[in-house]
C-alpha positions as CSV (number, residue, x, y, z in Angstrom):
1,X,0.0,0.0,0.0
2,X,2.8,2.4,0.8
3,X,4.3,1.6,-2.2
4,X,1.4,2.3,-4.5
5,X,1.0,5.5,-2.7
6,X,4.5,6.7,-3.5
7,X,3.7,6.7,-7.2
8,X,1.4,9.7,-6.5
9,X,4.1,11.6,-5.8
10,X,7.2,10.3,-8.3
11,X,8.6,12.6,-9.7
12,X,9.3,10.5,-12.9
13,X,5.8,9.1,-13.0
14,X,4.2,12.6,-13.1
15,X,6.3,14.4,-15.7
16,X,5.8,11.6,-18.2
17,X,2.0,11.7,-17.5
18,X,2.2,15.3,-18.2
19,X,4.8,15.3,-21.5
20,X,1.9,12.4,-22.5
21,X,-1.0,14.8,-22.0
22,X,1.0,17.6,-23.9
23,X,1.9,15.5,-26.9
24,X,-1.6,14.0,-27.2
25,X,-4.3,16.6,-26.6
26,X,-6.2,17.3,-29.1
27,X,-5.4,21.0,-28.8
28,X,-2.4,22.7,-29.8
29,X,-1.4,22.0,-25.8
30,X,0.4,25.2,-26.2
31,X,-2.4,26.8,-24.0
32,X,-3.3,23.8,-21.6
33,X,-0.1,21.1,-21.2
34,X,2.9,22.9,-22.1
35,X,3.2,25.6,-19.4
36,X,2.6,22.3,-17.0
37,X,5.5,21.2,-18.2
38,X,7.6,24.3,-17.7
39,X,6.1,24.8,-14.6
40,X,7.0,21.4,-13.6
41,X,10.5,21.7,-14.6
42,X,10.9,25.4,-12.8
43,X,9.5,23.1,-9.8
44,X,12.7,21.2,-9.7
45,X,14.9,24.8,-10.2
46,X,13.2,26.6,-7.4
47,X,13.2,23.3,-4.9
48,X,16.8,22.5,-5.3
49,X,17.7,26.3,-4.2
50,X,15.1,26.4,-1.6
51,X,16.8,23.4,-0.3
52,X,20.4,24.7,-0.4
53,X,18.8,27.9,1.8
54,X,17.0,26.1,4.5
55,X,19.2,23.1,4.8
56,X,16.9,21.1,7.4
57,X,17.5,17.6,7.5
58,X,15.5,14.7,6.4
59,X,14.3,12.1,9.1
60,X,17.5,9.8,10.0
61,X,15.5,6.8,8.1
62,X,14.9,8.9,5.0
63,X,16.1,7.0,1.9
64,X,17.0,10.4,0.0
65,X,20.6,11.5,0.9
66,X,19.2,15.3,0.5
67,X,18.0,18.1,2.8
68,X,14.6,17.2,3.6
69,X,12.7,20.9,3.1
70,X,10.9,21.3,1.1
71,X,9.9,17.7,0.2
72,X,10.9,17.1,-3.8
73,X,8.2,15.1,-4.5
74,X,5.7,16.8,-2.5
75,X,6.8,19.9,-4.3
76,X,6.1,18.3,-7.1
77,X,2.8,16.8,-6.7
78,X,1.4,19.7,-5.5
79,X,1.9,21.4,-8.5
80,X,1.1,18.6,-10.4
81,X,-2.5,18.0,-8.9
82,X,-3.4,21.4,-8.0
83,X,-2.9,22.4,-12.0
84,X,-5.8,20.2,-12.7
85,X,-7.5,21.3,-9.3
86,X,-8.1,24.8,-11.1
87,X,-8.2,23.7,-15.1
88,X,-10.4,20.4,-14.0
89,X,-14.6,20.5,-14.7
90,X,-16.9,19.3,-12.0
91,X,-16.8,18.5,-8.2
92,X,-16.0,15.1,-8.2
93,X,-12.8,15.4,-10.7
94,X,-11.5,18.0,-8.2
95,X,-12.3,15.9,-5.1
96,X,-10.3,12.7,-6.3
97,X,-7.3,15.3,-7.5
98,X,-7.2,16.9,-4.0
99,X,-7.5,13.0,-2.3
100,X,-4.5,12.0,-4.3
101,X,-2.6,15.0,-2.8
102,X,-3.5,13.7,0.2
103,X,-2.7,10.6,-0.1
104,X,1.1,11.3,-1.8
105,X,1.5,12.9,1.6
106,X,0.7,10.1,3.4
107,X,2.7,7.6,1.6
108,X,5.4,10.0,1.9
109,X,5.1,10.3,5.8
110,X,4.4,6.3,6.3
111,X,7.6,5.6,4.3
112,X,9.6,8.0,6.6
113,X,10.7,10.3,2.9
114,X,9.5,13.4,5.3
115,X,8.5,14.8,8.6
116,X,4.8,16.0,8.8
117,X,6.4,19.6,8.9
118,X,8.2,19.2,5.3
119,X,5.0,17.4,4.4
120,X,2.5,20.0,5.3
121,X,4.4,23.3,4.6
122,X,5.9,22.2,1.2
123,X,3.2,22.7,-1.0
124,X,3.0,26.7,0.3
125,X,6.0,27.2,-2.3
126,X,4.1,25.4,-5.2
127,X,0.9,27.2,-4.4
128,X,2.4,30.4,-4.9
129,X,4.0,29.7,-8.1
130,X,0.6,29.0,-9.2
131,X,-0.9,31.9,-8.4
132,X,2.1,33.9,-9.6
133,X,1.4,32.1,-12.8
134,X,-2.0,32.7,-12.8
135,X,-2.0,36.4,-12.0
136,X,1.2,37.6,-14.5
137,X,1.7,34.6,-17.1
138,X,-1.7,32.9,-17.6
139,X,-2.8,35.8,-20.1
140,X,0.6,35.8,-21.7
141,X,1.3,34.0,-24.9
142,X,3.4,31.0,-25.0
143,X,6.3,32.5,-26.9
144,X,6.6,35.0,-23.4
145,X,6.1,32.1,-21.3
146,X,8.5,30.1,-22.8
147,X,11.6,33.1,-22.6
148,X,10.3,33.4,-18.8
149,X,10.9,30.0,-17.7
150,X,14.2,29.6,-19.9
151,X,15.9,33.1,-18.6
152,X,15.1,32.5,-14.8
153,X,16.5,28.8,-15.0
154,X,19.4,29.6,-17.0
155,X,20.4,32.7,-14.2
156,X,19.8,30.0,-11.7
157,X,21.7,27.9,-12.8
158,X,24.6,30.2,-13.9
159,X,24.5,31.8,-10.0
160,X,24.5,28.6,-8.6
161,X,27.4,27.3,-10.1
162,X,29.5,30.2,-9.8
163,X,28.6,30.1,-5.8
164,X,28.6,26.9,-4.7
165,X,29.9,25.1,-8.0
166,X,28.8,21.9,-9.5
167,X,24.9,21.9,-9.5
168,X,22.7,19.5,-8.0
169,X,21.3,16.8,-10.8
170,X,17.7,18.3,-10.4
171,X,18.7,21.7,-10.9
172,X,20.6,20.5,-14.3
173,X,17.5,18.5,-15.7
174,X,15.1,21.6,-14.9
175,X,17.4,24.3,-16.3
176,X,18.6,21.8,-19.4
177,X,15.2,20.6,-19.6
178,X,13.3,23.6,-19.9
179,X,16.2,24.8,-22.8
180,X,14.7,21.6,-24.5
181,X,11.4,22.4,-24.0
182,X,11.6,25.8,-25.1
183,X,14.0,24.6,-28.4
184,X,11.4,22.3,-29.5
185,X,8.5,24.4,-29.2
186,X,10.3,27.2,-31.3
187,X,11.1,24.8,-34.0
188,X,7.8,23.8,-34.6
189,X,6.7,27.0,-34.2
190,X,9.5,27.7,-36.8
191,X,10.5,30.8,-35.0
192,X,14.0,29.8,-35.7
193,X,15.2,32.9,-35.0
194,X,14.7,32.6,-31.5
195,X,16.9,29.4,-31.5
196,X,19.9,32.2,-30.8
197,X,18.7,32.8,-27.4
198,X,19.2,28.9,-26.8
199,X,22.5,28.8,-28.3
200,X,23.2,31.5,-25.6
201,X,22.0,29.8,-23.0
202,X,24.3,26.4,-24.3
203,X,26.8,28.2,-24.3
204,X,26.2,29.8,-20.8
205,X,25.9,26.3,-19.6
206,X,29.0,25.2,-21.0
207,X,30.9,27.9,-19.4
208,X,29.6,26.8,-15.6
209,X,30.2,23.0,-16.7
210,X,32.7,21.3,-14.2
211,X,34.2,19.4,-17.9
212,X,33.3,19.0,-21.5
213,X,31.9,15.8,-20.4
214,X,29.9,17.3,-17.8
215,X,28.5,19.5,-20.2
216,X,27.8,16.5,-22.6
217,X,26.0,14.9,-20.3
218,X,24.1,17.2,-19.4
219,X,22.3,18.1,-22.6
220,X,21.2,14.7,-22.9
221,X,18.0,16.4,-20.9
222,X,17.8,18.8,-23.9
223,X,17.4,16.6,-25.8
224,X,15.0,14.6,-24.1
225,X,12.5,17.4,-23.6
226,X,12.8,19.0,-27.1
227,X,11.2,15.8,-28.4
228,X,7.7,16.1,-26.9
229,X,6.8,19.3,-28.6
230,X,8.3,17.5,-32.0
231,X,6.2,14.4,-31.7
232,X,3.3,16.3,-30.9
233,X,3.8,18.3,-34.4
234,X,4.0,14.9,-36.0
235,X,1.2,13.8,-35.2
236,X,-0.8,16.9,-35.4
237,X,0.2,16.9,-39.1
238,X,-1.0,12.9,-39.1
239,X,-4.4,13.6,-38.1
240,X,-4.9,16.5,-40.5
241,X,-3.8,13.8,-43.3
């Protein structure tokens, strides 16, 4: 049971769920799935320096060999479920959306992942960015969106690793990731002007890398999440055949 309840809250789990409801909605899932997806990612950004600033400890059974607040997944959960909270139709979609919430927590809790303070306080960061989103980005296209997510990740990262040097493997996908995100949305979008700003940002990246390698491996997450919006062109362009 406590293992079935810590898939609510995997981290893995939900982003693929969400890359699989970008890429296959009907819509253009610039409007509904996409900025889930760059909010998701930012998640990861902001939770890794929020981390690094409070330092508290997780429990002494803990499997995670990281600072305990705020909770990762609970961080991440939140924002996943509470996006459909507010974008979902009808009482009883909302109800099971805030249950699993709940439940994530729990599973979390029994497993000994978090105290109930990291538990209970967490989600006050990803209910913020929500509203943030919702009061200054929700009206904005996804072009502006898009350039929002990529700058702040990118200074992020680029301050991190100049203070405290390497950065932490979920601050690298969520910066990297959100450059791939952002590149494969402007190529189908064929804005390829814009692709300079990315090769900016690559280049930025490069020059924080600990090693070529580093580097090397790190854009492997570019990679990965410039393929969604590409797939999701392709088979856009299938239907209308």
């Amino acid at each position: 049971m406590i293992d079935f309840l810590l898939l609510l809250s995997n981290d893995r789990l939900i982003m693929l769920i969400a890359v699989l409801f970008f890429v296959f909605s009907r819509d253009d899932g610039r409007r509904n799935y996409a900025p889930l997806v760059f909010l998701l990612l930012f998640a990861m950004v902001y939770k890794t320096v929020l981390k690094d600033v409070f330092r508290l400890p997780a429990p002494i059974a803990s499997p995670t060999k990281n600072f305990g607040f705020p909770s990762g997944h609970m961080n991440f959960a939140t924002m996943f479920y509470l996006w459909f909270v507010v974008n979902a139709k009808g009482y009883i979609s909302r109800t099971l959306l805030v249950l699993s919430l709940i439940f994530a927590g729990v599973g979390l809790y029994l497993s000994g992942y978090h105290d109930a303070f990291s538990i209970l306080v967490t989600p006050i960061f990803p209910i913020t960015c929500l509203f943030l989103y919702r009061r200054f980005l929700l009206d904005r296209n996804m072009e502006f969106q898009s350039l929002f997510f990529l700058t702040i990740s990118t200074c992020t990262i680029f301050i991190t690793s100049l203070v405290s040097g390497a950065p932490k493997i979920d601050l690298v996908i969520g910066a990297y990731g959100t450059l791939g995100f952002y590149v494969g949305n402007t190529i189908t979008t064929e804005k390829y002007t814009r692709l300079l700003l990315a090769f900016a940002c690559l280049l930025l990246f490069f020059i924080t890398s600990q090693s070529q390698s580093t580097f090397l491996g790190n854009c492997c997450w570019t990679t990965v999440f410039a393929i969604p919006p590409i797939l999701k062109a392709l088979l856009h362009q299938l239907r209308r055949a």
